[in-house]
Backbone as numpy.savetxt, mean C-alpha at the origin, in Angstrom:
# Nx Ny Nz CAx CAy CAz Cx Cy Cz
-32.80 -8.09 12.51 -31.72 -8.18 11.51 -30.83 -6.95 11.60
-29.75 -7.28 11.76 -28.44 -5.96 11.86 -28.39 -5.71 10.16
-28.78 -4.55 10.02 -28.28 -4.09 8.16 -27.39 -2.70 8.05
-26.45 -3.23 9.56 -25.68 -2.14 9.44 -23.76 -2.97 9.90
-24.24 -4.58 9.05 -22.98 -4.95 9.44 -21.86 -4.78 8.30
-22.19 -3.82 7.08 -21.07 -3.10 6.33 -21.02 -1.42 6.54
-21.66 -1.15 7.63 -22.23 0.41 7.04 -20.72 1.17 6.84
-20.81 2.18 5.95 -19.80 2.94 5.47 -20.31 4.30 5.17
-19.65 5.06 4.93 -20.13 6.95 4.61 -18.88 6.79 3.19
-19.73 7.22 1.86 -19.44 7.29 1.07 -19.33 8.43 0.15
-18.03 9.05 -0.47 -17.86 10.16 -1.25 -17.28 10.24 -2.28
-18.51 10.38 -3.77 -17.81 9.84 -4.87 -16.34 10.91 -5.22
-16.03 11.00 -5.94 -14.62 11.77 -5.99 -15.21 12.90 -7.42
-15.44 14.05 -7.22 -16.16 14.70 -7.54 -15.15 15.63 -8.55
-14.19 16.02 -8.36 -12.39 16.66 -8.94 -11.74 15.58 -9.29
-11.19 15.40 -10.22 -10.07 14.86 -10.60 -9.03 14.70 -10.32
-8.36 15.98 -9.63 -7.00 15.98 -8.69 -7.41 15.05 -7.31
-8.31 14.96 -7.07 -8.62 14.24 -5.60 -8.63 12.78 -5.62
-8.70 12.59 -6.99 -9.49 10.90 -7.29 -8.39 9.99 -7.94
-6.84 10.14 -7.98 -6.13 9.77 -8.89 -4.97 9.59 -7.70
-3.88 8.66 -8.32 -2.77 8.18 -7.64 -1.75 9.81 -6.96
-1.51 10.00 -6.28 -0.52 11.03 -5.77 0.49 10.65 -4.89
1.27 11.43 -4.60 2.51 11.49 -3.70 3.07 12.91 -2.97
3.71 12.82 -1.86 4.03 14.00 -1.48 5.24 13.31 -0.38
5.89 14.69 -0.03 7.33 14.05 0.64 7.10 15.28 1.58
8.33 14.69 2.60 8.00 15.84 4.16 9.68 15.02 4.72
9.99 15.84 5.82 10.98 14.76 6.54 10.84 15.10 8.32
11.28 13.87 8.92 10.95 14.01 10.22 12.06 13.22 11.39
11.95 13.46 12.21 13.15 12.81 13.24 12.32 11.60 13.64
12.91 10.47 13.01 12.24 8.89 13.24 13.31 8.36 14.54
13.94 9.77 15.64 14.43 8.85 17.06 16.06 8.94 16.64
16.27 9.29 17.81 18.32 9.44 17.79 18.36 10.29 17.28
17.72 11.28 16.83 18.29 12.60 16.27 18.52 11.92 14.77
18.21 11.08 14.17 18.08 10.58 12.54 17.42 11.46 11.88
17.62 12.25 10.70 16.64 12.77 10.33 16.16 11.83 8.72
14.91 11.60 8.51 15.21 10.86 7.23 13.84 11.64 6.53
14.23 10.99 5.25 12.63 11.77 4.59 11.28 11.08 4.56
10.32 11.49 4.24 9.27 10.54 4.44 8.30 10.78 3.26
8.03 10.04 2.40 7.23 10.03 1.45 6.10 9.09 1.68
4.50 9.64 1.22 3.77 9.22 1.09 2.56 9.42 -0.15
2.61 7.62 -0.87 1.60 7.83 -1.59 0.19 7.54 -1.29
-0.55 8.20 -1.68 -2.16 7.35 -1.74 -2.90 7.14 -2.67
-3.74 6.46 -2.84 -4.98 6.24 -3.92 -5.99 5.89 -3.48
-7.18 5.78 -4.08 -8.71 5.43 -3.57 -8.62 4.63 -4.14
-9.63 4.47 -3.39 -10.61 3.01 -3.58 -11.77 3.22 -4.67
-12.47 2.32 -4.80 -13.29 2.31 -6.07 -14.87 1.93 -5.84
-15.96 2.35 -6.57 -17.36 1.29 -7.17 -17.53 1.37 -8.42
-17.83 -0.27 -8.36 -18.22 -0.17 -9.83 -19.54 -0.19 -10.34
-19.81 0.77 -11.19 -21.13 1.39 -11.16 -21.83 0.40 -12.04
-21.07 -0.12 -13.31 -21.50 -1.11 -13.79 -20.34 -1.46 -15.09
-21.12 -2.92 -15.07 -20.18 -3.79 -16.36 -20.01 -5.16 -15.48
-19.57 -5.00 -14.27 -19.10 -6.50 -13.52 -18.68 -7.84 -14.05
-18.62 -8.70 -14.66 -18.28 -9.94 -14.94 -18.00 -9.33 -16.58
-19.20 -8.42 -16.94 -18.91 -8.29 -18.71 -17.17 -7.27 -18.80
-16.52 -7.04 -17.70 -15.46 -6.07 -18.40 -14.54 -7.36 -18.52
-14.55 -8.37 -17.76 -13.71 -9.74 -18.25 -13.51 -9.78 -19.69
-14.26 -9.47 -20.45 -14.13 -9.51 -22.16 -13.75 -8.25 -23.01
-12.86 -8.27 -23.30 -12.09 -7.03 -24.15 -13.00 -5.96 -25.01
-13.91 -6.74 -25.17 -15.23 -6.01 -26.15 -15.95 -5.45 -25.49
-16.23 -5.57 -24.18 -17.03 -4.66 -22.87 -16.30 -3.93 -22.33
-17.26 -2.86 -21.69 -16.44 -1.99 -20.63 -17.46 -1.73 -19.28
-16.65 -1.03 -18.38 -17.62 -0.84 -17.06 -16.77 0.73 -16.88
-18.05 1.22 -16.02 -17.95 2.56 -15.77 -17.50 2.28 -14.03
-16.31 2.81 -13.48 -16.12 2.65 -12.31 -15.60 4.21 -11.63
-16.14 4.73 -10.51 -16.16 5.40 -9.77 -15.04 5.56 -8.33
-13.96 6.43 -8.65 -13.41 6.62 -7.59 -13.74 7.19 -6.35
-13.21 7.01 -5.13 -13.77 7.33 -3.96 -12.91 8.66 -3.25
-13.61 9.42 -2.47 -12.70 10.31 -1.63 -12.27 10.39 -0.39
-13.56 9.62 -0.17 -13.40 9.14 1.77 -12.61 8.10 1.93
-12.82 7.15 0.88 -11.89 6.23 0.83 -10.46 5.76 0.26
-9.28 6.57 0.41 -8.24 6.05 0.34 -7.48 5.42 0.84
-6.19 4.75 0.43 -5.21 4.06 1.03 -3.71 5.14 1.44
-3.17 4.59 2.31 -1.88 5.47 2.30 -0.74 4.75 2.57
0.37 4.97 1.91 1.64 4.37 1.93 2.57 5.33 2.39
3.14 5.11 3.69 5.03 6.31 3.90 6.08 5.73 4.02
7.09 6.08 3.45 7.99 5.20 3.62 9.37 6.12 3.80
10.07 5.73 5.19 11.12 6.28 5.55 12.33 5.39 6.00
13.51 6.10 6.43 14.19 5.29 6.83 14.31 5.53 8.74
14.25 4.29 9.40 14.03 4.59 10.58 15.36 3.65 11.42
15.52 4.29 12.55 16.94 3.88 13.09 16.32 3.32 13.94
16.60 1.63 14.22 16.75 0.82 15.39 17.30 -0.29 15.42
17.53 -1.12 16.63 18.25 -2.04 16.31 18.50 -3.27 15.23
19.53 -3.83 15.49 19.16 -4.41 14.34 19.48 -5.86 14.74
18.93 -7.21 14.07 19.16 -8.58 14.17 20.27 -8.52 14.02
21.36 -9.83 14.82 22.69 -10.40 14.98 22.52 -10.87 13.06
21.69 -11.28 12.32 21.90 -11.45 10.79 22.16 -10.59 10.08
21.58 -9.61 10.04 21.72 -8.39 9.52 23.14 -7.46 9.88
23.60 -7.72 11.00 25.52 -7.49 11.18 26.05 -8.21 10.96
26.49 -9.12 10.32 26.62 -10.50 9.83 27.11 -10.43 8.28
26.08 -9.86 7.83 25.95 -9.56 6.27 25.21 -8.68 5.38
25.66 -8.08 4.47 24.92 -6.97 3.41 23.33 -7.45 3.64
22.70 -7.13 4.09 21.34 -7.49 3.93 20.61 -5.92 4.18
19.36 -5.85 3.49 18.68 -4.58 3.91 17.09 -4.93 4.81
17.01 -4.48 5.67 15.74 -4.85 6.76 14.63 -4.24 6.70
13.24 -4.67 6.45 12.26 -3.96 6.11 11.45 -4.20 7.08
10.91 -3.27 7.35 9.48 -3.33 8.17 8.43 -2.37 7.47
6.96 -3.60 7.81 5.68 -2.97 7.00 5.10 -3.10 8.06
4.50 -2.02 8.37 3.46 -1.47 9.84 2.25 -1.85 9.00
1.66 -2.70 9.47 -0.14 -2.10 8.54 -1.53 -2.22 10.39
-1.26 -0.87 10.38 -1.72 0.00 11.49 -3.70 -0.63 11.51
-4.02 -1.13 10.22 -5.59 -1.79 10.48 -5.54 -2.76 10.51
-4.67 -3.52 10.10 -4.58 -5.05 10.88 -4.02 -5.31 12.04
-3.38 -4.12 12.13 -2.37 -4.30 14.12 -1.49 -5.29 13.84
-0.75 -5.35 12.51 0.43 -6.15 12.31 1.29 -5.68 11.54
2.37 -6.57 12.72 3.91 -5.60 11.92 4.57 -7.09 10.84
5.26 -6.61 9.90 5.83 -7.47 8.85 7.13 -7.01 9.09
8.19 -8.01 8.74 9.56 -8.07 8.85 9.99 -8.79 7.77
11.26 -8.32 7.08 11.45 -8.74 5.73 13.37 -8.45 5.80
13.67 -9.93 5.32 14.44 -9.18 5.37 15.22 -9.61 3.55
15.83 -8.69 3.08 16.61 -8.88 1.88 17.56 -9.18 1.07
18.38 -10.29 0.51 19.80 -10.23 0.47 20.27 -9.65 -0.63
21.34 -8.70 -0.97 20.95 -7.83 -1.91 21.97 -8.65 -2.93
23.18 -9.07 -2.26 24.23 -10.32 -3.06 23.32 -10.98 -3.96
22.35 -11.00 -4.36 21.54 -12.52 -4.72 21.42 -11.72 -6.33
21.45 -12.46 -6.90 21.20 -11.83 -8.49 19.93 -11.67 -9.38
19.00 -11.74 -8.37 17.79 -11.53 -8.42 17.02 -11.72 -7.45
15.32 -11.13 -7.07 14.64 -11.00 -5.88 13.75 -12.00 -6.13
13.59 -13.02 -5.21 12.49 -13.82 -5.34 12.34 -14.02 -4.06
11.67 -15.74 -3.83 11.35 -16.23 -2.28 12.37 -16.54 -1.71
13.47 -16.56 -1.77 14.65 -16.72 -1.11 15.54 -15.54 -1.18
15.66 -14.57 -1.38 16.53 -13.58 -1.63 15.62 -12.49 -0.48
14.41 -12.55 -0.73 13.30 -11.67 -0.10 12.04 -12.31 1.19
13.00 -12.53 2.46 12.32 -13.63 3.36 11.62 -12.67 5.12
11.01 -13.49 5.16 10.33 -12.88 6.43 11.27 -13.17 7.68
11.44 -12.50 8.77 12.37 -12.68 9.57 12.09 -13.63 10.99
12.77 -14.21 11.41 11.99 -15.18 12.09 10.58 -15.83 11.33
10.66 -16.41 10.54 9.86 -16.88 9.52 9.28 -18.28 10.35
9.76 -19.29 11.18 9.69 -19.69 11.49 8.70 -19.83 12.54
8.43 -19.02 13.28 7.87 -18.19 14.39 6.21 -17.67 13.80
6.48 -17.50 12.42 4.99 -16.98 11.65 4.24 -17.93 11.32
2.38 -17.54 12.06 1.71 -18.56 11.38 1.49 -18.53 9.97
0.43 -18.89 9.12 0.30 -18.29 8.06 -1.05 -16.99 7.92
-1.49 -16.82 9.49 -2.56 -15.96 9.85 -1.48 -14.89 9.88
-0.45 -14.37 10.16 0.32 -13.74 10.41 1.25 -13.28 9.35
1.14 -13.91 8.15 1.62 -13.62 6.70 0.87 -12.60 6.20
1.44 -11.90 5.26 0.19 -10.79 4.22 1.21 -10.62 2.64
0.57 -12.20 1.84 0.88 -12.49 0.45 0.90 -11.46 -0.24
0.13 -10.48 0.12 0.26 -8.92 -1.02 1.08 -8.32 -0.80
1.55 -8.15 0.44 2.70 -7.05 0.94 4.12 -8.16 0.52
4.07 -9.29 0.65 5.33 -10.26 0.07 5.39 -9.97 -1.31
4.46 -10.40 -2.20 4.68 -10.31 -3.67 5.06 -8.59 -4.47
4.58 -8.07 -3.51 4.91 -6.48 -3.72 6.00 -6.13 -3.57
6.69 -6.35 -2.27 8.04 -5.91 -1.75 9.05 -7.08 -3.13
8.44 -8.03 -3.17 9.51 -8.94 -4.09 9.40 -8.44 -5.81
8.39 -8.36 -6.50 8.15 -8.03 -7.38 8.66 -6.90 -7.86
8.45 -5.33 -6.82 8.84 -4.47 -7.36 10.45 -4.06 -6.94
10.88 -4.72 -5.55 12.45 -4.56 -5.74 13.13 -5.06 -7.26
12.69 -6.56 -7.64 12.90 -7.28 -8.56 13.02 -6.00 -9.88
11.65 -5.59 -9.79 12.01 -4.51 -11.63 12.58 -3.36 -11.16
12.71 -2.74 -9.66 13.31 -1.93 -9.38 15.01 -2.29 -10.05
15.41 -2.98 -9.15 16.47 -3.15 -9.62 16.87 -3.87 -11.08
16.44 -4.20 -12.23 16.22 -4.28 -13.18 16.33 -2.55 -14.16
15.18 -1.91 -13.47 15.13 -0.90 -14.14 16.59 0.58 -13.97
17.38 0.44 -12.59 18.16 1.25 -12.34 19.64 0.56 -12.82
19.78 -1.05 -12.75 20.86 -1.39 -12.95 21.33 -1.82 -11.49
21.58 -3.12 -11.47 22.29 -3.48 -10.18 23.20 -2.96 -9.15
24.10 -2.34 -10.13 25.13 -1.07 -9.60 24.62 -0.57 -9.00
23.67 0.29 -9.53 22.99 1.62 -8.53 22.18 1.28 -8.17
21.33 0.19 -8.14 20.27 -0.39 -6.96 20.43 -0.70 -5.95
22.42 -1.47 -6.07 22.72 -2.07 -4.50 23.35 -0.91 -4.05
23.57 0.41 -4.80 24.08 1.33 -3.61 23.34 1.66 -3.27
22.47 2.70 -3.50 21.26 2.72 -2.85 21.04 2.13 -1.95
20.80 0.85 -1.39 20.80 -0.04 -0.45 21.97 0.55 0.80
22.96 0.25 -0.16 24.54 -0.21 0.97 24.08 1.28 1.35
23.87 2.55 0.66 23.56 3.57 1.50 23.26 3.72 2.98
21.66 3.14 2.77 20.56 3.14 3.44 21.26 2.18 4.39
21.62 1.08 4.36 22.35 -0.01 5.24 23.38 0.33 5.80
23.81 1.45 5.91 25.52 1.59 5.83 25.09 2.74 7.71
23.73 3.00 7.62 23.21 3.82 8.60 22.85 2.61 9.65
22.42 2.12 9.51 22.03 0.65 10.65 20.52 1.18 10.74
19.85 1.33 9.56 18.46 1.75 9.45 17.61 0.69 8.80
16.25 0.85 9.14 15.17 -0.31 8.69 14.71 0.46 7.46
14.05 -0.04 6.40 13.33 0.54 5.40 11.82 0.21 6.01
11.52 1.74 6.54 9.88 1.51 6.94 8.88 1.68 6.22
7.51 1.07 6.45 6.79 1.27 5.58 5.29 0.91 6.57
4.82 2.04 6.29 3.50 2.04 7.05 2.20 2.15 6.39
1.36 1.63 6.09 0.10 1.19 5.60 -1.26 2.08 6.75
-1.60 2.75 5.99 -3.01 3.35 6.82 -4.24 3.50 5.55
-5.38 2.91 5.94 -6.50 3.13 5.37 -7.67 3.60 6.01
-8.51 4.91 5.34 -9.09 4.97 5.59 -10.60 4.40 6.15
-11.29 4.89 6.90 -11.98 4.13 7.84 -13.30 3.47 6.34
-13.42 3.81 5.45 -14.65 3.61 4.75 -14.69 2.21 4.36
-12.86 1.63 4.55 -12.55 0.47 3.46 -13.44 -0.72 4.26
-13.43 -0.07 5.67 -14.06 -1.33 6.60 -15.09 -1.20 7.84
-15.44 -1.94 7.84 -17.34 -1.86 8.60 -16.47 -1.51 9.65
-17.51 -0.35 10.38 -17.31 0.25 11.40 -18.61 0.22 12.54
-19.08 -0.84 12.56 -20.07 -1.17 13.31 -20.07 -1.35 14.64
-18.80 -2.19 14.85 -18.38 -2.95 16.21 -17.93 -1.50 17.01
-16.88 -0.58 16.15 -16.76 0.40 17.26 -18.12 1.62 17.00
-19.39 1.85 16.54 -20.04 2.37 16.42 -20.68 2.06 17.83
-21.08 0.66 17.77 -21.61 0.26 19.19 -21.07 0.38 20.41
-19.70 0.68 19.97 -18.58 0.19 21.43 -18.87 1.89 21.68
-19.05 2.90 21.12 -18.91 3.65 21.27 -20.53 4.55 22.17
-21.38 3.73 21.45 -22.84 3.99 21.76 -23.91 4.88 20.58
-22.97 4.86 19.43 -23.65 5.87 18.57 -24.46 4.96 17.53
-25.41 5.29 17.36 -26.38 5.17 16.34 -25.80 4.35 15.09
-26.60 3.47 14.67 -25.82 2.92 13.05 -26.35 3.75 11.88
-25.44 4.79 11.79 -26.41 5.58 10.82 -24.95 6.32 10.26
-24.80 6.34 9.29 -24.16 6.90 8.21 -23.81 8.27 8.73
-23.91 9.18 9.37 -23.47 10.17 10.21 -22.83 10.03 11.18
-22.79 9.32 11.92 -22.00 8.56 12.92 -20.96 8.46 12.37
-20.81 7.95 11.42 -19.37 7.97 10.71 -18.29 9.35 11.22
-18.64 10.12 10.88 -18.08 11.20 10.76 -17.56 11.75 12.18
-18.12 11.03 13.20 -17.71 11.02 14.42 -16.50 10.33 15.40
-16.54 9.49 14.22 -15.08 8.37 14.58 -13.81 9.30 14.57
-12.39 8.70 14.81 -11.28 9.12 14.52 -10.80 8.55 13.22
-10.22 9.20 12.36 -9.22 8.72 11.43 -8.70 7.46 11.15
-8.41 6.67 10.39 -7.46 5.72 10.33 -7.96 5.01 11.46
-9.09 4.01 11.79 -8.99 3.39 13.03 -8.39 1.62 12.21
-8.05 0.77 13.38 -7.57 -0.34 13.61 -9.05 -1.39 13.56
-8.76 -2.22 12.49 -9.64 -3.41 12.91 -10.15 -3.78 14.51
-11.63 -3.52 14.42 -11.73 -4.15 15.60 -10.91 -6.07 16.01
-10.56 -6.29 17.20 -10.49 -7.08 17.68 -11.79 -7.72 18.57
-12.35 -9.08 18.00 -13.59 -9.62 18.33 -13.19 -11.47 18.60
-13.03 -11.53 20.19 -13.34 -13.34 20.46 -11.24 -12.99 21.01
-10.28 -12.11 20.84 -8.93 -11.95 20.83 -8.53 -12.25 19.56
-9.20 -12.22 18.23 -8.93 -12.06 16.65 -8.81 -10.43 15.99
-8.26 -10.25 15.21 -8.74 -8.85 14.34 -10.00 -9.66 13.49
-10.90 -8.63 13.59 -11.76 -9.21 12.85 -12.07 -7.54 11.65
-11.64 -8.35 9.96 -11.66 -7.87 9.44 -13.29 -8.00 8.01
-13.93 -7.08 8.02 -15.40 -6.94 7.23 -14.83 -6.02 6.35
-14.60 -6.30 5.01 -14.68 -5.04 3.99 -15.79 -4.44 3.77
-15.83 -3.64 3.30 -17.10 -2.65 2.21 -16.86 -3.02 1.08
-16.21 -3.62 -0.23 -15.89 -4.01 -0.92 -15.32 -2.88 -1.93
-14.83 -2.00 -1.28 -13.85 -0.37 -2.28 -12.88 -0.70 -2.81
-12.37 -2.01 -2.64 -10.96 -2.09 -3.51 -10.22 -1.82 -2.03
-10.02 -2.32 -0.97 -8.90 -2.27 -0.69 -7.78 -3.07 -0.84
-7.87 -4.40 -1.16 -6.59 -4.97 -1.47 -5.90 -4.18 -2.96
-6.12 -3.76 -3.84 -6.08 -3.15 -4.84 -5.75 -2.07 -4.38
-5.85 -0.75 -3.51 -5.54 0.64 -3.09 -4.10 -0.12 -2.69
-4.64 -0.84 -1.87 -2.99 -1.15 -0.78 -1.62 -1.75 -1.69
-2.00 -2.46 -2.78 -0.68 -2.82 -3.73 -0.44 -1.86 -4.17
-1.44 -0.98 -5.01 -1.17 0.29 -6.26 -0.12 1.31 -5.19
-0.37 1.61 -3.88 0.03 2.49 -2.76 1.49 2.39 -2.74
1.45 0.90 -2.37 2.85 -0.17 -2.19 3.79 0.37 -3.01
3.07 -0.21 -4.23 4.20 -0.28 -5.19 4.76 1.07 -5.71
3.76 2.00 -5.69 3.61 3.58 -6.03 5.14 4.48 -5.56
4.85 3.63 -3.67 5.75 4.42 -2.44 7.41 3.62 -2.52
7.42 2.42 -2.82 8.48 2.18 -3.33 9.25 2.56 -4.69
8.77 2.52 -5.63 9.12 3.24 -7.31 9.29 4.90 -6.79
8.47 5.61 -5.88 8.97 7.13 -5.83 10.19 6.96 -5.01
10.20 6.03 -3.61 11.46 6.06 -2.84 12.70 6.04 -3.26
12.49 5.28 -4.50 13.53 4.55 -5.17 14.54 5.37 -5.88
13.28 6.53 -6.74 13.88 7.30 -7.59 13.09 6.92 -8.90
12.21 5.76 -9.24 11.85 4.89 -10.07 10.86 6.36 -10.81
9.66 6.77 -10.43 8.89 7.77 -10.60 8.68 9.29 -9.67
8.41 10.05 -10.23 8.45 11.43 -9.15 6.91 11.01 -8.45
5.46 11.13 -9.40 4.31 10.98 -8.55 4.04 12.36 -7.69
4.03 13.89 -8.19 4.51 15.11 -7.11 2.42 15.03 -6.91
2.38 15.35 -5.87 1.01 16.07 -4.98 0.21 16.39 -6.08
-0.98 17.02 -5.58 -1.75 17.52 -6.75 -1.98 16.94 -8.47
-2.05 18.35 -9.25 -1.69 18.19 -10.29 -0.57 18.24 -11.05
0.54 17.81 -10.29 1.88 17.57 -10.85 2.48 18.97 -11.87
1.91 20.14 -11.21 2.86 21.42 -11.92 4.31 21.51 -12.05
4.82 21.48 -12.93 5.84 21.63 -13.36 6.24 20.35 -13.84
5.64 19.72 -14.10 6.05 18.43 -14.55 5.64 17.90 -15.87
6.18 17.62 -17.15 5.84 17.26 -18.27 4.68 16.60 -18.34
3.75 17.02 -19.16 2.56 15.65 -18.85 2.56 14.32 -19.80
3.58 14.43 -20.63 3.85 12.88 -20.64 4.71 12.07 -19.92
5.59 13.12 -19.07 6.29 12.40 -18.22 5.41 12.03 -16.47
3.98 12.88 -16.23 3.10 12.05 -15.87 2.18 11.06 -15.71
1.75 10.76 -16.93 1.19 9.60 -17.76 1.71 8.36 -17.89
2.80 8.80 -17.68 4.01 7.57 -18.29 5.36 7.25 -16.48
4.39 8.06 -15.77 5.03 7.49 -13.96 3.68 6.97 -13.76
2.36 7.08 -14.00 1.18 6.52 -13.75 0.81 5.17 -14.66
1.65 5.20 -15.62 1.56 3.94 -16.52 2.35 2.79 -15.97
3.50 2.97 -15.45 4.33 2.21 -14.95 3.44 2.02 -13.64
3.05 2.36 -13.07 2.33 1.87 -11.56 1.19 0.64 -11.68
1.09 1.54 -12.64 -0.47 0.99 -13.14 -0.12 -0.44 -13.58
0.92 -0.73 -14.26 1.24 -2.02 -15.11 1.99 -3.05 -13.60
2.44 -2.46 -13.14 3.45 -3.38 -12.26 2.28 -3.36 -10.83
1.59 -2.96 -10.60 0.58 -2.93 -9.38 -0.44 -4.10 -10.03
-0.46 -4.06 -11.40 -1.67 -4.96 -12.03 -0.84 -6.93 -11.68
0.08 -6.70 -12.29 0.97 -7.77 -12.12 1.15 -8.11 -10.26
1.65 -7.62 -9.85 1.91 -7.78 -8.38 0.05 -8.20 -7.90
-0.95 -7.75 -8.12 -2.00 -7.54 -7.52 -2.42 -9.17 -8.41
-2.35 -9.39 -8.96 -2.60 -10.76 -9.97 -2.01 -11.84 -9.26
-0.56 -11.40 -8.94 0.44 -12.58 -8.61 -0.02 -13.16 -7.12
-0.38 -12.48 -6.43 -0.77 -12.63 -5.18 -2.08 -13.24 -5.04
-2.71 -12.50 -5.97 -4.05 -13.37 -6.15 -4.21 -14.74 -6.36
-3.14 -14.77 -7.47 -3.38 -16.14 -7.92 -4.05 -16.44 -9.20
-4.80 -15.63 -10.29 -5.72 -15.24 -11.12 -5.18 -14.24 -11.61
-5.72 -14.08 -13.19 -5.95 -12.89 -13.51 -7.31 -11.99 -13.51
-7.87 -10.83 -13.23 -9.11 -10.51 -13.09 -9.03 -9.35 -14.18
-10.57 -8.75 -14.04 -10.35 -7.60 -15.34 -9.65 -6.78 -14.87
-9.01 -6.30 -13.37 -7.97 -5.43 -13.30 -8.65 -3.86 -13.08
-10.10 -3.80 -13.29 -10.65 -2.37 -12.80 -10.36 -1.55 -11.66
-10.10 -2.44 -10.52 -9.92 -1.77 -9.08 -8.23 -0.78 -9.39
-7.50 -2.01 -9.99 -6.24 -1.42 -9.84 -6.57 0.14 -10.69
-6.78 0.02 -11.69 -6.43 0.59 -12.70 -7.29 2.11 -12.27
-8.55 2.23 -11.32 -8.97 3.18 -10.40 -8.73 3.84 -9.60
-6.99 2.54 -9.01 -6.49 3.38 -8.15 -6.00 3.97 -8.32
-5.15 4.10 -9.72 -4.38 4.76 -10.05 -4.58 6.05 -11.37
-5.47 5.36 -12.21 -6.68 7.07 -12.88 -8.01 7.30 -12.06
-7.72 6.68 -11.16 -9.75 7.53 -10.81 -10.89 7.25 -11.46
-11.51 8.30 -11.37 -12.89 7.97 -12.19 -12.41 7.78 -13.76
């Protein structure tokens, strides 16, 4: 019997600054001499130590545990390359979502004319061409959802400049997805590698690795940390700071009002819960999200 087909290396989140939603900004030459900025949020992942089915009821609670080994990461810059004959054509803004552990790229593209963001305003590019193995419903309902209150919350005016800005460069809105290795069994390259299935081994891997590929599939095994939950709260986090929507600064947010921290972590928290629901399909008790974004 293999009882090492989830194995993971686990670190509860021991500080408070370590275990909670953050952000930080940097800028870098994304090619042509472009220089753009690059922001990235992250959050962990979660266990729940207990309550399970009883936090479904308003009268229960569960004690849940943030992680340190295990976070998600969101960056989002603007990057110069070509662009579709549609997109010169017309006001549209072009997105690309890298998600570097599935080894798939997403293409989105946006019409900003439209008087609101939904499934037609907010479409995949060559859509046609996509199976539905090749779709990722969380990263759709995210990008749609939170442009949607984005622009709601700034005012159309200044939402579509913003845009025509960013568009006015012949730039993609990038967005790259990296999770740490804990979110997912690391077995296949443990073996590929020759090392031992043993929880130390871990620590021997590289960073951020890619779903193994098994049969010419990604073959994806969670640990069950909340990663679909890290990866919306991340999402939505790295778009609302891009935006201007919330600051989200590193650390413990020095210099920054602490109700005006509470209240950029409240807004994440509420619109990551919604987006993370919508995609689902269900409503659930909402613990993972709400971990990713206070922690323990």
């Amino acid at each position: 019997m293999d009882v090492g087909l989830l194995i993971f290396s686990l670190s509860i989140g021991t500080t408070y600054a370590a275990s909670y939603l953050r952000g930080l900004e940097n800028r870098v030459d994304n090619g042509s001499g472009f220089i753009s900025d690059v922001l990235t949020v992250s959050c962990p992942g979660k266990v729940l130590v207990c309550g399970g089915y009883l936090v479904l009821e308003s009268a229960n609670i569960g004690v849940t545990i943030a992680t340190n080994t295990a976070r998600f990461y969101v960056s989002v810059c603007s990057k110069s390359k070509p662009l579709p004959s549609i997109a010169r054509a017309c006001e549209v803004l072009l997105i690309e979502v890298l998600s570097l552990q599935f080894r798939s790229t997403y293409k989105f593209l946006y019409d900003w004319n439209s008087k609101e963001v939904d499934s037609e305003t907010l479409s995949y590019i060559n859509e046609e061409n996509l199976s539905v193995e090749n779709k990722n419903v969380f990263v759709q309902r995210c990008l749609a959802l939170s442009l949607s209150f984005i622009r709601k919350h700034l005012g159309s005016e200044n939402f579509i400049a913003k845009i025509r800005k960013s568009a006015s460069k012949n730039t993609w809105l990038s967005l790259t997805l990296e999770a740490n290795n804990d979110f997912y069994s690391q077995v296949v390259e443990l073996k590929k590698r020759g090392l031992p299935l043993k929880s130390k081994s871990l620590a021997m891997l590289p960073e951020f690795l890619p779903c193994p590929v098994v049969n010419g599939a990604v073959s994806v095994q969670k640990t069950g940390l909340g990663s679909s939950a890290a990866m919306v709260t991340a999402l939505v986090g790295a778009l609302l700071k891009w935006f201007g929507v919330v600051a989200l600064h590193d650390g413990d947010g020095t210099g920054m009002d602490g109700a005006d921290i509470l209240a950029d972590r409240r807004l994440v928290h509420n619109l990551a819960q919604l987006v993370h629901a919508n995609a689902q399909g269900k409503i659930g008790s909402g613990f993972d999200v709400a971990a990713a974004v206070y922690g323990t």
